[in-house]
C-alpha positions, 0 to 999 in steps of 0.5 A: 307841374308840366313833369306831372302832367306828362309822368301823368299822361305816361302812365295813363298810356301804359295802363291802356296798353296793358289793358289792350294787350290783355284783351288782345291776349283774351280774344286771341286765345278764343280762336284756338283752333280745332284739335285734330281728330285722333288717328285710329288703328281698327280691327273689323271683321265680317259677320256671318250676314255680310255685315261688318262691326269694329272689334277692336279701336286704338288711337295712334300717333300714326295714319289710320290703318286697319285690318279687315278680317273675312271670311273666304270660300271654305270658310276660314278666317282671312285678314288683310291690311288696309292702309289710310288711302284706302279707307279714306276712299271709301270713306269719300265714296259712303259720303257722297252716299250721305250726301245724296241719302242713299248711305246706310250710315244713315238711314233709320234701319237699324234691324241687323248688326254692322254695315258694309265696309264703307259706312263701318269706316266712315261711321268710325272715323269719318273724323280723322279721315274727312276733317271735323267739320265733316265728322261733326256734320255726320255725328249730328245726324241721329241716324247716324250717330246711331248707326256709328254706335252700333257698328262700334262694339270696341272696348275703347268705343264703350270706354271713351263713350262712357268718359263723354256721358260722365263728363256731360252729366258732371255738376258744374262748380259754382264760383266758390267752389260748392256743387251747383246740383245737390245728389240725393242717395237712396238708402236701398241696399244692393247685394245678395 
């Protein structure tokens, strides 16, 4: 009887430890740490008040780098590349801004299109320059998250816009698979 207990005792330990080693497994997989912020590529071009606005954003495997289009004395179209050190200082420079209120990125102005250099950048990738922590800071600022919006003109800034609020209003499956939500149609007919 005494190989019985201690086969018994055996298993029993095994199962414990199985049992740990899946909730060790659990547990660890909630402390994933956090997806670093997709480097951007930016074309921003100055408008005709002084302003400047995002017309073009791509994501890039490498640094974030711009180009910034002006307009010189004569009028003619001028650009120039601005590297990631760069816009990470004035991105730095348009956060101690934030920080002591002074930062058009957030103040509840939103009268003319764009911003100035600095908050155009730190309004479109305050993330991938400063951290999440901080370009999640920002983004919960309503002034912000506003003016971030509205310097953005980009076709990606709309598109990736577009896939948050889809996927933000998606139903949610229930656990055998149905629809928590049900949808009802209008049987009003578009068309001309």
């Amino acid at each position: 009887m005494s190989s019985n207990k201690h086969i018994s005792t055996i298993s029993r330990g095994v199962a414990l430890g199985s049992a740990g080693i899946i909730m060790m497994s659990i547990l660890s997989g909630c402390e994933a740490p956090q997806q670093k912020q997709q480097n951007r590529y930016l074309v921003i071009e100055q408008q005709t008040n002084g302003k400047y606005i995002v017309v073009e954003e791509m994501p890039t495997e490498g640094p974030n780098r711009a180009i910034i289009r002006e307009k010189d004395e004569n009028g003619n179209t001028v650009e120039r590349f601005m590297n990631e050190a760069e816009m990470k200082a004035l991105a730095e420079q348009e956060y101690k801004k934030v920080q002591d209120g002074t930062s058009e990125t957030v103040s509840g102005n939103n009268g003319s299109a764009g911003m100035g250099l600095a908050g155009t950048i730190l309004a479109v990738a305050a993330g991938s320059l400063m951290g999440n922590m901080i370009g999640n800071a920002l983004m919960n600022n309503k002034n912000f998250a506003n003016r971030s919006s509205s310097v953005n003109k980009s076709a990606y800034s709309r598109s990736a816009a577009g896939q948050a609020s889809r996927a933000g209003t998606s139903a949610k499956k229930s656990f055998f698979g149905g629809s928590s939500r049900t949808s009802s149609y209008s049987s009003t007919s578009y068309g001309g």
